[in-house]
C-alpha positions as a Markdown table, in Angstrom:
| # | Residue | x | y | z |
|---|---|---|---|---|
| 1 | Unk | 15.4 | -17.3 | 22.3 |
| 2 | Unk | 18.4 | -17.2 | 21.0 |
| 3 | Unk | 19.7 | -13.1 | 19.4 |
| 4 | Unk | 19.1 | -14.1 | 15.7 |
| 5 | Unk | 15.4 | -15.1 | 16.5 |
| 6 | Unk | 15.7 | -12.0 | 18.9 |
| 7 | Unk | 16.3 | -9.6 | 15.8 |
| 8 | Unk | 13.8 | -11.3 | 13.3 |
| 9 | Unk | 11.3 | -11.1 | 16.0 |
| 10 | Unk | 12.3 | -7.5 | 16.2 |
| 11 | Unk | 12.4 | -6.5 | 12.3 |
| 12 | Unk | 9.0 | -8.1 | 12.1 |
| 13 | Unk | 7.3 | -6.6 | 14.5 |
| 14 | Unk | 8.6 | -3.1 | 13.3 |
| 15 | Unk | 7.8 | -3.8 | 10.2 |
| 16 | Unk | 5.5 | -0.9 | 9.6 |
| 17 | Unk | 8.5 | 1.4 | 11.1 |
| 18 | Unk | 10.4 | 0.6 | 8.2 |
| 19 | Unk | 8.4 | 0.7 | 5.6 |
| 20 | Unk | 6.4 | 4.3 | 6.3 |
| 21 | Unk | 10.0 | 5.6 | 7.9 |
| 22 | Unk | 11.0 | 4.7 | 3.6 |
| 23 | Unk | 7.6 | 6.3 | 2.2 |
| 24 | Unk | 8.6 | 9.4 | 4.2 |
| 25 | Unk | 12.1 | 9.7 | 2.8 |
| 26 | Unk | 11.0 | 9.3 | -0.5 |
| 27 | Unk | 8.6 | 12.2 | -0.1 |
| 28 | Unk | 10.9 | 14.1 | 1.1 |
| 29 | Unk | 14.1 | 13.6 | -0.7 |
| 30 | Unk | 12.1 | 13.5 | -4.2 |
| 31 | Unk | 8.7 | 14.8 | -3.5 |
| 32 | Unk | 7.2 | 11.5 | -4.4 |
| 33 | Unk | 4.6 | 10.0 | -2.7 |
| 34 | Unk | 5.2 | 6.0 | -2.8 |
| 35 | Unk | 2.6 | 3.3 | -2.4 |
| 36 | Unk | 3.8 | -0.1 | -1.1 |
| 37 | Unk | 2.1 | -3.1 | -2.9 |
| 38 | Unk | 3.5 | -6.1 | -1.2 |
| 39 | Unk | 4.3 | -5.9 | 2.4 |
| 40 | Unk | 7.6 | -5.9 | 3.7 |
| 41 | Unk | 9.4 | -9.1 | 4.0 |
| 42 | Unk | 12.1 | -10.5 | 6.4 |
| 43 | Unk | 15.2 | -12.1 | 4.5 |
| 44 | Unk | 18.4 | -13.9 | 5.0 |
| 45 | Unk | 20.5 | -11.2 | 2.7 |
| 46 | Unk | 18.8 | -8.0 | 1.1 |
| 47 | Unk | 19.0 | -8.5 | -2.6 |
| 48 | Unk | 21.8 | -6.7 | -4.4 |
| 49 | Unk | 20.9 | -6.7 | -8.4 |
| 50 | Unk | 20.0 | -3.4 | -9.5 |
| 51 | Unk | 21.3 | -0.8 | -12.1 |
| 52 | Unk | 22.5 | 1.3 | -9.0 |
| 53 | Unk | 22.9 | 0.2 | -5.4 |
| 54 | Unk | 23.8 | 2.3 | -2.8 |
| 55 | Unk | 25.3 | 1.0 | 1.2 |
| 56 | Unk | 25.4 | 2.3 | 4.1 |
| 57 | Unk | 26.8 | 0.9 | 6.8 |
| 58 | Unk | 26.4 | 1.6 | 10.4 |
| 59 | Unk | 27.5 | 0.7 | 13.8 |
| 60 | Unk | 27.4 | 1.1 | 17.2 |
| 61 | Unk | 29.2 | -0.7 | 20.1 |
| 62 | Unk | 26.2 | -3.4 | 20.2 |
| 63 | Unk | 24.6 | -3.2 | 16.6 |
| 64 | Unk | 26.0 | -3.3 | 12.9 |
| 65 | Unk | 23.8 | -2.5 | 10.2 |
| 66 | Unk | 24.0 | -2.1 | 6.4 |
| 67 | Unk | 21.3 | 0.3 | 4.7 |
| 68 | Unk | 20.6 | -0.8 | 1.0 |
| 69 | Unk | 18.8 | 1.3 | -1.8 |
| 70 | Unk | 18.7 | 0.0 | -5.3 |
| 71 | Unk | 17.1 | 1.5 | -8.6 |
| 72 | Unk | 17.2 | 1.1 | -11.9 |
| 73 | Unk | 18.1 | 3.8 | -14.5 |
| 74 | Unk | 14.8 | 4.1 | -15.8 |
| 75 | Unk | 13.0 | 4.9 | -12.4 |
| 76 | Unk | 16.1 | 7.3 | -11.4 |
| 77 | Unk | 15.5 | 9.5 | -13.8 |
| 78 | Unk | 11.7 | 9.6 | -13.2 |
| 79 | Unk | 12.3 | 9.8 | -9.7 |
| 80 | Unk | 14.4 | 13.0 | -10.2 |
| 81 | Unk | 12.7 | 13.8 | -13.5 |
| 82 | Unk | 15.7 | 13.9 | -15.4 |
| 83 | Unk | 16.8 | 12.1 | -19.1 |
| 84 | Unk | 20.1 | 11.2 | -17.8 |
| 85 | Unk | 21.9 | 11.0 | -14.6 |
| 86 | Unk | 25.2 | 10.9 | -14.4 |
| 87 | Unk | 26.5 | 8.5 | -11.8 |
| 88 | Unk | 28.3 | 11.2 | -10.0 |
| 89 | Unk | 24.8 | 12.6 | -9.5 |
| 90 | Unk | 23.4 | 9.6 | -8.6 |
| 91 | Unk | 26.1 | 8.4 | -6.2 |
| 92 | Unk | 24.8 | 12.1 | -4.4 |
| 93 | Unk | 21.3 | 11.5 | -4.8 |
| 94 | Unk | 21.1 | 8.0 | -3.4 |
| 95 | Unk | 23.4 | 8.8 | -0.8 |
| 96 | Unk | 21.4 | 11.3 | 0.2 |
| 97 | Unk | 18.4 | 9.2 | 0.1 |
| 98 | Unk | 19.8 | 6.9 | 2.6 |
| 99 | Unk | 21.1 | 9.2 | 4.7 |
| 100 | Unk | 17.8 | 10.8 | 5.7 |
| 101 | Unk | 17.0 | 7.1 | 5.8 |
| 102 | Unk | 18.8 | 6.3 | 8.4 |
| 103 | Unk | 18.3 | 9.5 | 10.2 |
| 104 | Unk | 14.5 | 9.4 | 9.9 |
| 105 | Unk | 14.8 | 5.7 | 11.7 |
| 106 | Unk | 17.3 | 7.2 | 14.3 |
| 107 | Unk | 14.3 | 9.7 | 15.3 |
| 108 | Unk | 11.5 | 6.9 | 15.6 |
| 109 | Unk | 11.2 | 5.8 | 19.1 |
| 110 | Unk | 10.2 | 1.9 | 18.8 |
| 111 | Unk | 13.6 | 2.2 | 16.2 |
| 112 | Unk | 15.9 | 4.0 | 19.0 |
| 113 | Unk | 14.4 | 1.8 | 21.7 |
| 114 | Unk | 15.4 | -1.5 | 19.9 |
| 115 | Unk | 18.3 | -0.7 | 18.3 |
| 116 | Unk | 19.8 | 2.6 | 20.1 |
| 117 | Unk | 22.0 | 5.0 | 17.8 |
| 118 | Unk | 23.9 | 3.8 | 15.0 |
| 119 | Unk | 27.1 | 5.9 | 13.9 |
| 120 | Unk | 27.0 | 6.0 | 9.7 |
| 121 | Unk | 30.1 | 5.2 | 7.2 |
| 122 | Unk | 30.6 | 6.7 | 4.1 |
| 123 | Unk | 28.0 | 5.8 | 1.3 |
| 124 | Unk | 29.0 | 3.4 | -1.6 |
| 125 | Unk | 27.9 | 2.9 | -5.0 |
| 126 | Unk | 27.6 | 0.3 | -6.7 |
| 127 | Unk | 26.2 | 0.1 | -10.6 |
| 128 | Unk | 25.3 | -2.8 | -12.9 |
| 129 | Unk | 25.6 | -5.9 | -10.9 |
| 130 | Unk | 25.7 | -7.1 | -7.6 |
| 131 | Unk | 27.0 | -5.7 | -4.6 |
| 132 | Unk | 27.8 | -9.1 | -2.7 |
| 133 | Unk | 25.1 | -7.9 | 0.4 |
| 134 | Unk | 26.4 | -10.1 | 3.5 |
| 135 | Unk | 24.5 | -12.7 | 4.9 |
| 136 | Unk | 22.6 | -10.8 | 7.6 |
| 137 | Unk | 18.8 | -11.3 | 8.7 |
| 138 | Unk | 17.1 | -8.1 | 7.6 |
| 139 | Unk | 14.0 | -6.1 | 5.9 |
| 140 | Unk | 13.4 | -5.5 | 2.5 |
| 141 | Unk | 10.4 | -3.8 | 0.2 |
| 142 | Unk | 9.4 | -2.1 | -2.5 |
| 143 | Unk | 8.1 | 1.4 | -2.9 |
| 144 | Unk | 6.1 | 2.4 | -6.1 |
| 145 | Unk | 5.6 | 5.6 | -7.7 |
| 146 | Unk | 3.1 | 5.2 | -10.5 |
| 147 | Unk | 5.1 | 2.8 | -12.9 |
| 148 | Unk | 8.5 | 3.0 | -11.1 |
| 149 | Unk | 10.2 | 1.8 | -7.9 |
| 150 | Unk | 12.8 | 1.7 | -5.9 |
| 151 | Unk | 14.1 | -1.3 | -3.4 |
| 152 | Unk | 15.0 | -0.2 | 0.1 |
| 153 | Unk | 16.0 | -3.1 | 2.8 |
| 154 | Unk | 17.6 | -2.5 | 6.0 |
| 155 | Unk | 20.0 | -5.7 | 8.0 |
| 156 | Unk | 21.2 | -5.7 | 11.5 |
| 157 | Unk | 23.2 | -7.7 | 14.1 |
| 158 | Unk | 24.9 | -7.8 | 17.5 |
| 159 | Unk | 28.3 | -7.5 | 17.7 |
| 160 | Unk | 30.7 | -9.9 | 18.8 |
| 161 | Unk | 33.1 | -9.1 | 21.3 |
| 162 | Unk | 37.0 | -9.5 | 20.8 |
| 163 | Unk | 36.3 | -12.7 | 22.0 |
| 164 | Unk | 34.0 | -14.1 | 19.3 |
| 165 | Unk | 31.2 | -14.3 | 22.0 |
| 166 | Unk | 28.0 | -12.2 | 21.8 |
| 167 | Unk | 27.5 | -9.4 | 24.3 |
| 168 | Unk | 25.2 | -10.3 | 27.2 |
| 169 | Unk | 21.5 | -8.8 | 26.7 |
């Protein structure tokens, strides 16, 4: 099989480690218990078109990945129950968001046995428009808190070495 397979096949079968790793930091970031409607689905890119989007990227010696959170305004500020949210604040909010993320899927076993530890970047925002998401295999859902959401996806690959060659398994 070759590694791309390797990772769908991966992604798919953690599928539910994903998703209830997201309904967790979205209780606990905002104290908002999230429903998920439509499962989680496996995509070529995570989608990019929200009011506010918000990367992270990480990386170890074997893995890069690219965390992805995007609202819109209207579910930020019911999210954080707030009438406006300056993008300063949301920049931290979001960030934040991801960050426990990220950490929350670095303490789930099936996660650290697949994919080991991932060392985080800096967290960007991007607002209105697109943030040009690479072309990576990854996960991607919804989670919905009463008439608002937010869109959390998650994308990984192996490294190539110096080489251009993938790293033997």
């Amino acid at each position: 099989m070759n590694r791309t397979l390797q990772i769908q096949d991966r992604l798919t079968r953690m599928s539910s480690v994903f998703s209830e790793t997201a309904i967790n930091c979205i209780d606990a970031v905002f104290g908002k218990r999230c429903e998920i409607h439509i499962p989680w689905q496996i995509v070529e890119q995570l989608q990019g078109q929200f009011d506010k989007i918000m990367t992270i990227g990480c990386a170890s010696n074997k893995f890069s990945a690219i965390a992805c959170a995007g609202i819109q305004n209207d579910s930020l500020m019911s999210f954080l129950c707030e009438e406006n949210v300056s993008s300063a604040y949301a920049s931290d909010v979001l960030g934040e968001m991801l960050n426990t993320y990220i950490g929350m899927l670095s303490d789930n076993e099936e996660y650290s046995t697949s994919f080991g530890y991932l060392s985080q970047a800096v967290p960007v925002l991007y607002e209105n428009g697109n943030s040009y998401l690479p072309f990576i295999w990854g996960i991607q859902g919804y989670l919905y808190h009463e008439n608002h959401w937010v869109y959390m996806g998650y994308s990984i690959r192996e490294n190539l070495d110096d080489a251009g060659v993938l790293p033997e398994a």
